[in-house]
N, C-alpha and C positions, 0 to 999 in steps of 0.2 A: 395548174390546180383544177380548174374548169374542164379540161381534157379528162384529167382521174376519176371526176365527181362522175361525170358523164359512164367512163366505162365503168364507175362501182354501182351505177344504177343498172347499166345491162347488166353485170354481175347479180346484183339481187332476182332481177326478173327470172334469168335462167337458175336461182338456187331455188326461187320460190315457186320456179315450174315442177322441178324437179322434187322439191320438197312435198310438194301436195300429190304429185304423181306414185312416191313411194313412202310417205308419211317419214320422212326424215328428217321434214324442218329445211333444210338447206346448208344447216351450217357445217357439213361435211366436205360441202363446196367452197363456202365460204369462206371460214375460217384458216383455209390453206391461201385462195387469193389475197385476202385481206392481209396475210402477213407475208407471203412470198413473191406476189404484183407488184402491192399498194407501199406496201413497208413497213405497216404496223408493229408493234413491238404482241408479240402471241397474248398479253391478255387485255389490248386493248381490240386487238382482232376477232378475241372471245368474246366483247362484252360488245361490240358491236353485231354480229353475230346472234347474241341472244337476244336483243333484242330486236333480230330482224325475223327470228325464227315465231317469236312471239305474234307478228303479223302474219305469218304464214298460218298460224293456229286459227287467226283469228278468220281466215276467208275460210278456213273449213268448216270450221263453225256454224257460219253464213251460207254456207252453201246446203240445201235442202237436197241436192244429189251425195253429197258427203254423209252430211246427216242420217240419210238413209244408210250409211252403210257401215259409220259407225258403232259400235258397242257399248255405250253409255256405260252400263253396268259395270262390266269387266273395267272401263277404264278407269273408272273413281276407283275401284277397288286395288286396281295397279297405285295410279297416282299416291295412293295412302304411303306405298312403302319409296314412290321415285321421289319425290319434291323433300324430303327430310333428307335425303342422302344427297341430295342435288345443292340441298343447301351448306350442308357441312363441307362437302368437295371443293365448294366455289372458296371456302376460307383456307381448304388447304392449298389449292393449286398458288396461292401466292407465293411462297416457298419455296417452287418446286423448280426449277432451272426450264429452261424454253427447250433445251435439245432434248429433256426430259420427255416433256407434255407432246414434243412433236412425234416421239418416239412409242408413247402409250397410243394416240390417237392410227400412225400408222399400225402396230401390232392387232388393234381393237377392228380396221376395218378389215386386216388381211382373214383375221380368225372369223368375222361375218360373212365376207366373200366366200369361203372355204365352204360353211353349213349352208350357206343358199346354196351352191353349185352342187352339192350330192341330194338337194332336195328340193330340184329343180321344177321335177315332172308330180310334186305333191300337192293335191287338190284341196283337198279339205273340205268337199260339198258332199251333200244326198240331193238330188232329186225324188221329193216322195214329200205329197203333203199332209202326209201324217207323223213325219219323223219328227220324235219329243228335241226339239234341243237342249231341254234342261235349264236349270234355271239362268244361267251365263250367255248359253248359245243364243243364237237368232239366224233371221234368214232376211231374202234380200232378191230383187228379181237380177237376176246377168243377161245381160245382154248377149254375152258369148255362147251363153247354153238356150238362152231365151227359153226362162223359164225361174220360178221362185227356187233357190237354192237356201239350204241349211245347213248348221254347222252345229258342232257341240265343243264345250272348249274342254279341254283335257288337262290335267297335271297344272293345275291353277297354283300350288305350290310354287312352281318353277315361273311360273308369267311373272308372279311377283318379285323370286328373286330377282330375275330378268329386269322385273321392271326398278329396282333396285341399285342395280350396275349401270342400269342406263342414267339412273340418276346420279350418281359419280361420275360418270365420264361428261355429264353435261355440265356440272360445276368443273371438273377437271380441265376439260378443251372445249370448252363452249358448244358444245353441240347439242341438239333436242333427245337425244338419245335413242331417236327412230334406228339407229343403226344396229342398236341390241332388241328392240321390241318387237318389230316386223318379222325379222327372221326368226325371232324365238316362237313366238305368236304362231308364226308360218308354219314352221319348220317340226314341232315340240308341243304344238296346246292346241290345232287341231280347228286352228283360223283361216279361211279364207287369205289371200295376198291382197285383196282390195279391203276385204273388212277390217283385216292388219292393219294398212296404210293408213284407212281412212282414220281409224280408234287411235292409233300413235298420233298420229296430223293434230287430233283433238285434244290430249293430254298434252302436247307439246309447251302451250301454251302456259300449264300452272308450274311444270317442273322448270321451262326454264326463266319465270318470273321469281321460284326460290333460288336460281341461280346467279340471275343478274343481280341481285341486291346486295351482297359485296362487291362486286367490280363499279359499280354503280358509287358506292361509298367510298371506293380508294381512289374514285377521278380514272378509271379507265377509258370511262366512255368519250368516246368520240365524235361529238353533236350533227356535226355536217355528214361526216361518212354512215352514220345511224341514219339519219333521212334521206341520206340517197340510197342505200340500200333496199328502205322499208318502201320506197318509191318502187323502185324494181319487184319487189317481191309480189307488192297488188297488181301490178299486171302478170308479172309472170303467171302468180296462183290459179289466175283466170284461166289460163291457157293451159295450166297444168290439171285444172277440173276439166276443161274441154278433152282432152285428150285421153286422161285415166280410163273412159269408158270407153274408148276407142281401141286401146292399143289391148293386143294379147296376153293373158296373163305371164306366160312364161317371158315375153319380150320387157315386159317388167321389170321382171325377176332377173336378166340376162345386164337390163340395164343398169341396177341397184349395184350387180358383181361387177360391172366395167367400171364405173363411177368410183365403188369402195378399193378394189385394186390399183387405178390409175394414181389418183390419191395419194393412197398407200406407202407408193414408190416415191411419189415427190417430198415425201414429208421426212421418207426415212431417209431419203438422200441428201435432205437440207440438214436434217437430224445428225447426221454424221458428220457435214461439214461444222456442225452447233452455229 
């Protein structure tokens, strides 16, 4: 048992690197180890999960290089339509059979790998310090252009849907729902990849607190496996803020599609054995 606790805290540290690197929370990592490693049964898997993804929110939060790069604005205004959906999801995924939930979670990351990979090489900046952002957009210095970069967010209809769906699938299979928001954000409304990441990283925290609160009430939770995860995750985040500004944007975006694919396949292949 001391051996498991051990690898489910690296386990967090690398979800919570990863999480802050691509504002996904972790639990796309997670919630596959926790139940096909560890042994978990899938919604005690989720509801540890959520509340490790909730840690992961909370160093972005904290971190004043994050901060900078989040969208405050845009993100309350998503959060309105993710955390009511996130909460009705979470009472229905009780219901739903495990070969189910592992089957929606693989489908959900193959169709996000798909839209990140044809809009791979899409920027979403101006350089120009006169360009109005509008009332949503903002800007932000990158280090990659070295130089203050702006954006304008686009089709604000669709971010919310987006942010919508993401709340379903976080009450559904415990995830932060960074896997629908980043790429729509990216890909569709006309966000930076870093300003994406960092605004999902941030909202992650209220959607998946409406979604732990029934797993939380059915006895999902798992006391010991939740603290060693959320151990993992404050170091990982560290290291996953260290890095964010370091690595390429596209290399990013390249990593998010290996991660959602790899995934993918292991879920849908446990998914078919049920």
């Amino acid at each position: 048992m001391t051996a498991l606790v051990f690898v489910t805290v690296a386990a967090g540290a690398a979800a919570g690197c990863l999480g802050v690197m691509l504002g996904v929370g972790g639990g796309i990592f997670l919630v596959p180890f926790l139940n096909l490693v560890v042994g978990l049964d899938y919604q005690s898997a989720a509801a540890v999960s959520l509340v490790t993804i909730i840690a992961t929110s909370s160093i972005t939060a904290a971190s004043p290089q994050q901060r900078r790069l989040a969208n405050l604005k845009l993100g309350m205004l998503m959060e309105a339509f993710s955390a009511p959906a996130a909460l009705m999801a979470a009472y229905w995924a009780q219901s739903i059979s495990e070969p189910t939930l592992r089957k929606v979670f693989a489908f959900s990351a193959i169709g996000i790998a798909i839209i990140m990979l044809f809009r791979i090489n899409k920027r979403n900046i101006v350089i120009d310090p006169l360009f109005n952002p509008g009332l949503l957009g903002g800007h932000f210095y990158e280090k990659e252009s070295d130089a203050v970069v702006s954006y304008r967010v686009r089709r604000v209809p669709l971010a919310c849907g987006a942010s919508a769906l993401a709340g379903l699938l976080s009450g559904l299979i415990g995830i932060g729902g960074g896997i629908v928001k980043v790429p729509v954000l990216n890909a569709w409304c006309g966000v930076p990849m870093r300003a994406a990441a960092a605004t999902s990283a941030f909202m992650l925290g209220v959607t998946v607190v409406a979604s732990a609160i029934p797993y939380y009430l059915r006895g999902y939770l798992i006391p010991h496996f939740a603290a060693a995860t959320v151990l993992g995750v404050l170091a990982g985040g560290q290291l996953g803020i260290w890095l964010s500004a370091r690595v390429h944007v596209k290399g990013l975006k390249l990593l998010m599609i290996a991660m959602l694919l790899v995934v993918a396949i292991v879920m849908l292949v446990k998914g078919a054995r049920g």
